[in-house]
N, C-alpha and C positions, 0 to 999 in steps of 0.2 A: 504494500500500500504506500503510497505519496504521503509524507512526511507533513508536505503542507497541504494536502486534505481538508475541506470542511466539509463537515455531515449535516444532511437533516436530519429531523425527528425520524420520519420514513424509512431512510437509509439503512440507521445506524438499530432501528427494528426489524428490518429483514436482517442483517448482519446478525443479529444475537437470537435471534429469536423471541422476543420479548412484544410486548404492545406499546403503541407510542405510547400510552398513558404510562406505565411503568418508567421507558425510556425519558419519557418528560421527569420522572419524579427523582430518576437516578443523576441526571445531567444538569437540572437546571438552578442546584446551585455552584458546581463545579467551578472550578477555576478555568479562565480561559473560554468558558463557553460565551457565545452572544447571546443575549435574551433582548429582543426585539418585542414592545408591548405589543398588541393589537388594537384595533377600534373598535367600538362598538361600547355599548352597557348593560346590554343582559347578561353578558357570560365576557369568564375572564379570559381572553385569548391572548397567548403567547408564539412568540417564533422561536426557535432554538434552533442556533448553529451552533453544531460540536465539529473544533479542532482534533485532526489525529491526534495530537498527545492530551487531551485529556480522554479521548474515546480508550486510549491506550491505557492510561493510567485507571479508568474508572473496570476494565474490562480483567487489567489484572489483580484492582482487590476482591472483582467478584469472584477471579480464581484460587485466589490464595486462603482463602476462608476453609 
């Protein structure tokens, strides 16, 4: 994988297998990820771009457990 990689939410849940709802819940306070608000006022919407090193780091504490 490219080093300088950015992930979406999408992405980086077909990679692990997970659902973006989890993937949002693991990444979105991480260091280095971007969190882009969204519009609206009903519901809270967010954008999340994960860098490969935090995808990297977040993927090896889930292994090392």
């Amino acid at each position: 994988m490219n080093d300088n990689a950015v992930y979406t939410v999408a992405e980086v849940a077909k990679m692990i297998g997970f659902s973006r709802q989890i993937v949002t819940q693991l990444f979105e306070k991480e260091r280095g990820v971007i969190v882009l608000p969204g519009g609206g006022n009903k519901r809270t919407h967010r954008t999340l771009r994960i860098p490969h090193a935090a995808y990297e780091r977040v993927l090896k504490r889930l292994t090392t457990k």
